[in-house]
RODO-2510 file (C-alpha; in nm, 4 decimals, decimal comma):
residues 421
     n   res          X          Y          Z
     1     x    16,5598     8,6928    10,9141
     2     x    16,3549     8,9619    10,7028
     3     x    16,0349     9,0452    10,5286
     4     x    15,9818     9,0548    10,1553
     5     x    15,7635     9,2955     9,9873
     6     x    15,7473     9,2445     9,5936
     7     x    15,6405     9,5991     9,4625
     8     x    15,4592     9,6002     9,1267
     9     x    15,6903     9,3271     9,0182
    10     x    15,6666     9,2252     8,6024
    11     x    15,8503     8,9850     8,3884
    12     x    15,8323     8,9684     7,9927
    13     x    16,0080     8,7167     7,7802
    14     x    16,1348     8,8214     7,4792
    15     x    15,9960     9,1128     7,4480
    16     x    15,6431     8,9779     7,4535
    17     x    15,5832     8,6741     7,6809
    18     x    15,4066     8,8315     7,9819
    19     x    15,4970     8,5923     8,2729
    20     x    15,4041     8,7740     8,6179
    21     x    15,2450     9,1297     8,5584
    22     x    15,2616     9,4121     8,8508
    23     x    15,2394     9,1328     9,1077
    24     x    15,2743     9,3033     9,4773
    25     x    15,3290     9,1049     9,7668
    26     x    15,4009     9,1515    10,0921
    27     x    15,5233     8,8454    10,3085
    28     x    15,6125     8,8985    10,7173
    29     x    15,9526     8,8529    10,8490
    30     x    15,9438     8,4217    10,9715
    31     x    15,6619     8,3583    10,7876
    32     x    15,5864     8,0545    10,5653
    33     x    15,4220     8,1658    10,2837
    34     x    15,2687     7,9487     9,9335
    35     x    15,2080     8,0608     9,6193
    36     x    15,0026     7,8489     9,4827
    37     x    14,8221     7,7903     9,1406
    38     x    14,8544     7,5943     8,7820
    39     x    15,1357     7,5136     8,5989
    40     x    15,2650     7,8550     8,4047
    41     x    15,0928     8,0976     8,6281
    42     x    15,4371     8,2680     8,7069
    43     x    15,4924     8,1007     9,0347
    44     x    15,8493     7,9417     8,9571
    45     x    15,9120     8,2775     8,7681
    46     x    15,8412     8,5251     9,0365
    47     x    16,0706     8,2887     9,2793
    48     x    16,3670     8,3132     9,0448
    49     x    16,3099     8,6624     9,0603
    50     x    16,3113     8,7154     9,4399
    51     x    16,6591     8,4940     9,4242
    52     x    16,8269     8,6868     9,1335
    53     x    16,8191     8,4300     8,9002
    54     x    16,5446     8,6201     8,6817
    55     x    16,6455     8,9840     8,5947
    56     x    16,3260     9,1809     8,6688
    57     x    16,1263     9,3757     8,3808
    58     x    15,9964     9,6582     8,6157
    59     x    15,8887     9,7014     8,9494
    60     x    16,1429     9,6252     9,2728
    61     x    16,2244     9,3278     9,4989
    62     x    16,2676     9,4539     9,8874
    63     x    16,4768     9,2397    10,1694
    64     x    16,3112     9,4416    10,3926
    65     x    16,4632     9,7954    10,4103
    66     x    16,6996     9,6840    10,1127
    67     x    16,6142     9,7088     9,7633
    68     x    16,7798     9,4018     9,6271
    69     x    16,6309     9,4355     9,2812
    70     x    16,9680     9,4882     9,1055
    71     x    17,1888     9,2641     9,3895
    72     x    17,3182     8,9741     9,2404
    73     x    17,2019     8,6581     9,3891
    74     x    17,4988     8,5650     9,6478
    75     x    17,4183     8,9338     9,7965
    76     x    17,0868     8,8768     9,8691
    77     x    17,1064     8,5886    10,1280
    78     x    16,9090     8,3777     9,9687
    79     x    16,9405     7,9907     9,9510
    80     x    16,6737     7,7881     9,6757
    81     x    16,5764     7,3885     9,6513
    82     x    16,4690     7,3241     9,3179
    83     x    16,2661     7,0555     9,2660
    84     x    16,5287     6,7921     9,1317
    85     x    16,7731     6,8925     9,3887
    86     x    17,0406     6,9944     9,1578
    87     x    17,2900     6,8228     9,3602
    88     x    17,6715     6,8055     9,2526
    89     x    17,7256     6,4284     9,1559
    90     x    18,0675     6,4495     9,2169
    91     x    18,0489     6,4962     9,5735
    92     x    17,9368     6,3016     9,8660
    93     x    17,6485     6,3946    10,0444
    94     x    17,8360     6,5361    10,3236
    95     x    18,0100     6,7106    10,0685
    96     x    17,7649     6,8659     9,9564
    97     x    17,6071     6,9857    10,2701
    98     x    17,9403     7,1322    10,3635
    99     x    18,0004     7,3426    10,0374
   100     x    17,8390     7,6660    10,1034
   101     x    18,0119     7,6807    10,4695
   102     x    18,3499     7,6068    10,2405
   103     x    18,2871     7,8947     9,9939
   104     x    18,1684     8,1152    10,2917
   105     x    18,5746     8,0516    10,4412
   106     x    18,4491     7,7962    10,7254
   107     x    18,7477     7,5773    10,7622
   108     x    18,6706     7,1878    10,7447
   109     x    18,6063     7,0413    11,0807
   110     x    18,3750     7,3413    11,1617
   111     x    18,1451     7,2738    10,8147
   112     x    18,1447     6,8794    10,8620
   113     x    18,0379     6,8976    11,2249
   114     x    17,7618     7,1440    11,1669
   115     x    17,6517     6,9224    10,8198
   116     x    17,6939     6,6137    11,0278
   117     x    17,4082     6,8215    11,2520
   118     x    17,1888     6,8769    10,9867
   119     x    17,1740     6,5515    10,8780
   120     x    17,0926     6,4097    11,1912
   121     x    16,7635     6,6573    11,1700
   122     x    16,7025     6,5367    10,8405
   123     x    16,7572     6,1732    10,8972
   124     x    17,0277     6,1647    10,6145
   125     x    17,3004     6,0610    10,8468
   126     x    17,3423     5,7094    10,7847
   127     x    17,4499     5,8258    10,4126
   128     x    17,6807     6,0998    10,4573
   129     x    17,9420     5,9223    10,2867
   130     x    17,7203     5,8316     9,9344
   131     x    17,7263     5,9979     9,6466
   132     x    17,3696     6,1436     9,5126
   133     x    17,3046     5,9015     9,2203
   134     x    17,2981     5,5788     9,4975
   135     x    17,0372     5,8039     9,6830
   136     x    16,6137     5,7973     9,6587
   137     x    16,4708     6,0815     9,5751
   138     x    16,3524     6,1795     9,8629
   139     x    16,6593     6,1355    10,0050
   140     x    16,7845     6,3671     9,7440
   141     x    16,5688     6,5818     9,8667
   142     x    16,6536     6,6134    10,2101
   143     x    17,0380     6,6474    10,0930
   144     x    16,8832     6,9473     9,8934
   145     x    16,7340     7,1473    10,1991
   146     x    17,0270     7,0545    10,4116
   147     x    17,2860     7,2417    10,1745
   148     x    17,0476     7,5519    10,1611
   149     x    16,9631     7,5760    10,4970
   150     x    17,3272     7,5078    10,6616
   151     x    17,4550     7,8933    10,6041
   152     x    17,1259     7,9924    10,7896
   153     x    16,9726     8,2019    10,4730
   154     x    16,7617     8,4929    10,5504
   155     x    16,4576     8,3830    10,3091
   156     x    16,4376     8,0091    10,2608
   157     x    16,2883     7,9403     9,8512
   158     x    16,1380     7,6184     9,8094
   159     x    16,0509     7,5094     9,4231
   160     x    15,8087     7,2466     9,4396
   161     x    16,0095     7,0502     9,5888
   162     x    15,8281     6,7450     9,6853
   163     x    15,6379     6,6906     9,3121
   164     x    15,8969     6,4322     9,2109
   165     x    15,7935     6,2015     9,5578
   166     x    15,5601     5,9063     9,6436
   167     x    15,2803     6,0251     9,8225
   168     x    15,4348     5,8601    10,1558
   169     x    15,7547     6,0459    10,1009
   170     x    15,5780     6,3822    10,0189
   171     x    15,3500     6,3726    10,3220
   172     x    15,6695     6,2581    10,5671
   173     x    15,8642     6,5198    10,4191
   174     x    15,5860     6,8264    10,3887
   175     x    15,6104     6,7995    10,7949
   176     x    15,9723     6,8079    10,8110
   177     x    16,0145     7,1170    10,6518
   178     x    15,7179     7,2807    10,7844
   179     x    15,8527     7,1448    11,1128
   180     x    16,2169     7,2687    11,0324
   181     x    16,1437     7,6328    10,8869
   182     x    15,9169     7,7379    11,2059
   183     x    16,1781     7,5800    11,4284
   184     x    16,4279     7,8135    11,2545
   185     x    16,1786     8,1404    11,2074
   186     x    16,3324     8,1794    10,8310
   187     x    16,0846     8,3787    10,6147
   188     x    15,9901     8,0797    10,3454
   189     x    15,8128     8,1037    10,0296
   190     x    15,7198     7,7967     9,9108
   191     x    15,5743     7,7297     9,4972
   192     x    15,3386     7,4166     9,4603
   193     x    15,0683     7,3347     9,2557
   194     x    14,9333     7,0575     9,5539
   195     x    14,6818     7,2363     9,7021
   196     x    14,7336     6,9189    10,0183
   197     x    15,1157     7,1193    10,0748
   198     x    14,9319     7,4365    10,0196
   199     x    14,6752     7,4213    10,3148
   200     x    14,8838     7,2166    10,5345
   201     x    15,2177     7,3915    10,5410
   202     x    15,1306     7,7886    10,4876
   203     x    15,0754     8,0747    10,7211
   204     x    14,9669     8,2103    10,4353
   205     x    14,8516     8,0988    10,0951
   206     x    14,8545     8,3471     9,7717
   207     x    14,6882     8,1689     9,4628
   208     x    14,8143     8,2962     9,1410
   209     x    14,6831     8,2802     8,7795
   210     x    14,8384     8,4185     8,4439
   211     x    15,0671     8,6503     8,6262
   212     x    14,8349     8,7696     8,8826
   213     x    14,7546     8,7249     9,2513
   214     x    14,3755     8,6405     9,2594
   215     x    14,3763     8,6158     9,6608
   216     x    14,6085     8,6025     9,9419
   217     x    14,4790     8,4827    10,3024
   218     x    14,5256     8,2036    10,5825
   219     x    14,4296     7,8712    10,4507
   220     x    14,1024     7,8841    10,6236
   221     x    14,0230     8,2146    10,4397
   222     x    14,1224     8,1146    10,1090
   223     x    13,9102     7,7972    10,0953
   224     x    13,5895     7,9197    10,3199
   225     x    13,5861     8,2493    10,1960
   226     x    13,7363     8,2576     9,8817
   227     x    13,7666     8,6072     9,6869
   228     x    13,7169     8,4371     9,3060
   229     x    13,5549     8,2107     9,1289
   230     x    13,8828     8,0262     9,0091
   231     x    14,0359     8,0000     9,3772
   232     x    13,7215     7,8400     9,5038
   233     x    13,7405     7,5959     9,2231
   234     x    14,1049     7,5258     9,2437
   235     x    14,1077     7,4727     9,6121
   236     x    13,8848     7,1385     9,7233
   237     x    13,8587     6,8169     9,6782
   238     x    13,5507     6,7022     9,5704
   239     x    13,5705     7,0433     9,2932
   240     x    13,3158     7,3215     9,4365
   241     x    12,9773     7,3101     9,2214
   242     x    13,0043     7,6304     9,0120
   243     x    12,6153     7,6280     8,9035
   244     x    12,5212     7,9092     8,6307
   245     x    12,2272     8,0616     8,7813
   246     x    12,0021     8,4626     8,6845
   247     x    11,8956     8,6877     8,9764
   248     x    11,5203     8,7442     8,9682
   249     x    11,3683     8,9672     9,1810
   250     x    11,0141     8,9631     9,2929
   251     x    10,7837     9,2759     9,4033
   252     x    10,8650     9,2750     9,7723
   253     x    11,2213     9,2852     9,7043
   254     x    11,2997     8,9357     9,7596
   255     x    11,5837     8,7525     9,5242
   256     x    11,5557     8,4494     9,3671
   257     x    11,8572     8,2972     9,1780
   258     x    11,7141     8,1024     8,8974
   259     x    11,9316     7,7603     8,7544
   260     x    11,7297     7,7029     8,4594
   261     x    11,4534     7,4929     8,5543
   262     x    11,4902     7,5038     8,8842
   263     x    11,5280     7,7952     9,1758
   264     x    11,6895     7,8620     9,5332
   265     x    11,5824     8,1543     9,7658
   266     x    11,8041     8,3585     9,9418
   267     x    11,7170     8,5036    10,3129
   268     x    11,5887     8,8627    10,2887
   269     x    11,8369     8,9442    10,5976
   270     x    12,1474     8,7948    10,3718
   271     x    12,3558     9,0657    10,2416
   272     x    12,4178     8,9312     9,9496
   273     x    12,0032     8,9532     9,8803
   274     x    12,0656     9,3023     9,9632
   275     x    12,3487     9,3346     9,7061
   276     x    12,1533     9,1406     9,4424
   277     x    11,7966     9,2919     9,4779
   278     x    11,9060     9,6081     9,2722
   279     x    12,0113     9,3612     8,9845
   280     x    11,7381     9,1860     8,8901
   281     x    11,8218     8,9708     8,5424
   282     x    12,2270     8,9532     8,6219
   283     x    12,3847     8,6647     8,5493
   284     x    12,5573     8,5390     8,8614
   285     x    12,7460     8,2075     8,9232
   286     x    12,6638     8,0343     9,2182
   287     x    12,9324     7,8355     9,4220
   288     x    12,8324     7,5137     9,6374
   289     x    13,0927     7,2615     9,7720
   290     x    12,9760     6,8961     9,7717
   291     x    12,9005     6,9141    10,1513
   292     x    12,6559     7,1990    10,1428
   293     x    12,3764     6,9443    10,0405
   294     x    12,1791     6,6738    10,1796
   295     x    11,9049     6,4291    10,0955
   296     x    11,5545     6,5296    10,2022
   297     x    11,1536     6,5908    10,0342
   298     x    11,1248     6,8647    10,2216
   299     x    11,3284     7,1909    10,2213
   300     x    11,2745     7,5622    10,1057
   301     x    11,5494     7,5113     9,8480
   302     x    11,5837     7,2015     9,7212
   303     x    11,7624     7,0704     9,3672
   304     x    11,5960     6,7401     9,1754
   305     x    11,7993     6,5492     8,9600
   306     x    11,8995     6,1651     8,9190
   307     x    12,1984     6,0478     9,0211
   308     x    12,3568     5,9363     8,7098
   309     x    12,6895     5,7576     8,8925
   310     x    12,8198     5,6874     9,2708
   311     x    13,1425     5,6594     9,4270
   312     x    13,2629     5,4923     9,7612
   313     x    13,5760     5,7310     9,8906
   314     x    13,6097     5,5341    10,2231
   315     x    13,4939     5,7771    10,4731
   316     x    13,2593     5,9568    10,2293
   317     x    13,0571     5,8829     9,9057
   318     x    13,0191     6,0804     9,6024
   319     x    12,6897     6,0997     9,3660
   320     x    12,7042     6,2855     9,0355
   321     x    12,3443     6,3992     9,0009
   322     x    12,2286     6,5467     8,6372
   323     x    11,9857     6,8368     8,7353
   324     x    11,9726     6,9906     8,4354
   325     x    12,1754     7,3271     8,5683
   326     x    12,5026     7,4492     8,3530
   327     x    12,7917     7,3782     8,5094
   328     x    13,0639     7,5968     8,4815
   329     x    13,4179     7,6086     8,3675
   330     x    13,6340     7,7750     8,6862
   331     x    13,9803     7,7655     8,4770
   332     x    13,8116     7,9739     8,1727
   333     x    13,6006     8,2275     8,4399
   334     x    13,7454     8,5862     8,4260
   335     x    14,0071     8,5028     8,2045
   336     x    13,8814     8,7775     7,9690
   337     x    13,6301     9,0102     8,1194
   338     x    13,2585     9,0289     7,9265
   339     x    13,2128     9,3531     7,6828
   340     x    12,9389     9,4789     7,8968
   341     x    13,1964     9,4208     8,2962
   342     x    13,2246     9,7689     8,3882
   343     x    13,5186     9,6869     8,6686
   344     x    13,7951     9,9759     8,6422
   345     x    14,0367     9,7160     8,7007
   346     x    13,9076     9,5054     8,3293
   347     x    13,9675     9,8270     8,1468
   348     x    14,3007     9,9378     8,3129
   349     x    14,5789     9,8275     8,0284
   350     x    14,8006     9,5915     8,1363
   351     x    15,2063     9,5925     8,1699
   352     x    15,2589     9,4352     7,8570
   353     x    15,0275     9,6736     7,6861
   354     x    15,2044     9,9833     7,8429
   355     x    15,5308     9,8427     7,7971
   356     x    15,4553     9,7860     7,3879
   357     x    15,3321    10,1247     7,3380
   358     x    15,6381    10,3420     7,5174
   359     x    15,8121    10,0933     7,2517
   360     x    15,6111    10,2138     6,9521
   361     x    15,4580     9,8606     6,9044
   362     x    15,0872     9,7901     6,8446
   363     x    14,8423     9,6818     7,0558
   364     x    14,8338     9,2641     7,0385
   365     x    14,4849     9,1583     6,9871
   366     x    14,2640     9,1135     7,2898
   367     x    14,1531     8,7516     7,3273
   368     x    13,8147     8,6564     7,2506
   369     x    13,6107     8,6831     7,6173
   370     x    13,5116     8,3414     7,7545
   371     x    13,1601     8,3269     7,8256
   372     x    13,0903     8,2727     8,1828
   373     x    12,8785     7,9548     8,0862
   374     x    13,1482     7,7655     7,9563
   375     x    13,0543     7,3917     8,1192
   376     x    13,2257     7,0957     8,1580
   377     x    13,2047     6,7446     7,9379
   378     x    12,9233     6,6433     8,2087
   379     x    12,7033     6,8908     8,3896
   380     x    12,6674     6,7420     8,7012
   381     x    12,6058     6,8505     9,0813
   382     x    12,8738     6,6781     9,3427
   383     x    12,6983     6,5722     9,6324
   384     x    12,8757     6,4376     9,9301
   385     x    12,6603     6,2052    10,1031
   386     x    12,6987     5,9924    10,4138
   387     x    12,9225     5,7125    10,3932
   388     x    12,6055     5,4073    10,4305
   389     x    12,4167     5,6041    10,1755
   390     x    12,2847     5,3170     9,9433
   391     x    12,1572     5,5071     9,5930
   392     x    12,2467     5,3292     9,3059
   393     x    12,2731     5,5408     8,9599
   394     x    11,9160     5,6249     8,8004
   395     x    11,7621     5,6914     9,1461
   396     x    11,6053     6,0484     9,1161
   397     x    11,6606     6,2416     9,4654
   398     x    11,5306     6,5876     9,6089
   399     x    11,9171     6,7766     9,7699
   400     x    11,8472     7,0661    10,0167
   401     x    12,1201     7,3292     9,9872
   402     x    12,2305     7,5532    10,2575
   403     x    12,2370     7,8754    10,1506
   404     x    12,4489     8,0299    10,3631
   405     x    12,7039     7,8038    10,2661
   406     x    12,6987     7,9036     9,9465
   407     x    12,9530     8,1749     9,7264
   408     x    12,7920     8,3867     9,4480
   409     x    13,0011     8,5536     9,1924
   410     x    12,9762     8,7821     8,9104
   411     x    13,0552     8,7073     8,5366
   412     x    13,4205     8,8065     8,6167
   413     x    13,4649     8,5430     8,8636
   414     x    13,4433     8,8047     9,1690
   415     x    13,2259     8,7425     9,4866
   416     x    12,9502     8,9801     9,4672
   417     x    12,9866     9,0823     9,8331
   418     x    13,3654     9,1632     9,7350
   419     x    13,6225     9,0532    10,0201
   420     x    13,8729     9,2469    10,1984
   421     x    14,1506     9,0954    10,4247
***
């Protein structure tokens, strides 16, 4: 097995598509790690890099002491599942399993008894002798991770593989290979856009956007504790309230974050008060999953609004309740940094940039910054509420928040109390 460590890694298209820009990443030796983020973040991209199907722009791909950048892709001991399978149709499934051992010089016997092994693990073995168009898809599938994992690879690449499933057949599946790549300690990197596979199947989760890493951590960091504004609204399910709110600060130092009409308190002992009391009149967004609320008249911070619809869920219930806040947009926060952000990091010129100047090209034109206020079609507050809660829609109702369950960011999408892992 090894570790990978992706050093200021970039990819441009044609000479101006930016697709993953200075991305460093460093994942252990056995571990399972996800990128994970929205369709053309780079996530697909940076894996065809790391297997040498992508030629890299700049930076360098390690296999742990081993700079593989330049290695072509059967030197690097990689094996990838794409997410069709990319089987070969003129082969059984057996077959197919036993190809790589084949090309490696196994003789026959030796390469169908160890496929006939793997299949057993992967309940494929009753259809060793089919060809892959009389197969499901998830069967497909298995056939798939079979073939790449029978010459024991050193790093295991998994292209959202399951995205083409059922939802029965994705959740049987997620725990097979989660099951099957920790019972084989092969260093896995697995692309998804599912935040489900995400939190269930990584060590480690690293949520990407346009090119970049916005946060790596274990999947308990990255959704308690998340690092931006985007990664706490692409991770949950209810969406996290992102409420646009102004820091107001009274005489005796205490901060108030105002949501138009209406107000919260924060403790005086709460280090983010202690951040926020030297900017009074920032705009701020503040970040409040559904369950951070709860019916009551009588709370220190407390939202009114009516609920204007409800949903059953089964084990939970939903209200949509119109307080009057703006809501905000978490895909368009920090996308292009406000003329008055003052972060070296928003002024530092990007690859592309750099890479367009040593080439005596202009600068492109900066897009237009996307105010942090952007809202949805509906501004409403998600409220989780207990599963016999009987409101119907018009009902006006008083929601205590817990404030120390709630994430405040700046107008870049970054916590205020910045996080460190």
């Amino acid at each position: 097995m090894t570790a990978i460590r992706l050093d200021a890694v970039s990819k441009v298209f044609e000479g101006e598509h930016l697709a993953v820009d200075e991305l460093t990443l460093d994942i252990a030796d056995g571990e399972f790690m996800v990128l994970l983020g929205p369709s053309g973040c780079g996530k697909t991209t940076l894996l065809r890099m790391i297997a040498g199907l992508e030629r890299v722009t700049a930076g360098d791909v390690w296999f742990g002491r081993t700079n593989g950048t330049r290695l072509a892709p059967r030197e690097r001991g990689v094996a990838m599942v794409f997410q069709t399978g990319a089987l070969y149709p003129n082969r059984t499934v057996q077959e197919n399993i036993m190809f790589p051992l084949q090309v490696a010089g196994q003789n026959d016997v030796q390469a169908g008894s160890t496929a006939a092994g793997l299949a057993q693990i992967l309940s494929i073995e009753s259809v060793l002798d089919r060809m892959p168009r009389t197969l499901s898809g998830g069967q497909r599938q298995r056939v798939a991770i079979g073939r790449a994992l029978v010459r024991r690879p050193q790093v295991f690449l998994l292209d959202e593989p399951l995205s083409n499933l059922d939802a029965t057949m994705r959740t049987e599946l997620r725990q097979e290979i989660g099951a099957m790549t920790r019972d084989l300690n092969v260093t896995t990197l697995y692309v998804t856009h599912d935040q489900v596979e995400a939190l269930t199947l990584a060590d480690r989760i690293a949520v990407m956007r346009d090119g970049r890493i916005e946060d790596v951590g274990t999947p308990t960091q990255v959704y308690n504790d998340p690092a931006t504004a985007f990664v706490a609204g692409f991770l949950g399910t209810p969406r996290i309230n992102l409420l646009a709110a102004t820091v107001r600060v009274t005489a005796h130092h205490r901060v108030a974050l105002d949501l138009g009409n209406q107000s919260i308190s924060l403790d005086p002992t709460d280090r983010r008060s202690l951040i926020l009391r030297h900017h009074d009149g920032a705009d701020v967004i503040v970040g409040a999953r559904s369950n951070a609320f709860s019916l009551t008249d009588d709370a220190p911070n407390q939202l009114t609004g009516t609920i204007r619809a409800f949903e059953f869920h089964g084990q939970q219930s939903i209200a949509f309740v119109h307080c009057g806040i703006e809501v905000v947009d978490p895909d368009r926060v920090g996308r292009a940094a406000p003329a008055h952000a003052s972060p070296a990091a928003d002024r530092t010129p990007s690859f592309l940039s750099r890479l367009r100047s040593r080439a005596g090209l202009g600068a492109p034109t900066p897009p237009a910054p996307e105010p942090h206020g952007a809202t949805h079609r509906r501004a409403d507050v998600v409220v989780e509420l207990p599963v016999d809660t009987e409101l119907a829609s018009g009902t006006r109702v008083h929601l205590a928040l817990d404030t120390s369950r709630i994430h405040i960011f700046d107008q870049t999408g970054h916590r205020v109390d910045r996080i460190t892992r």
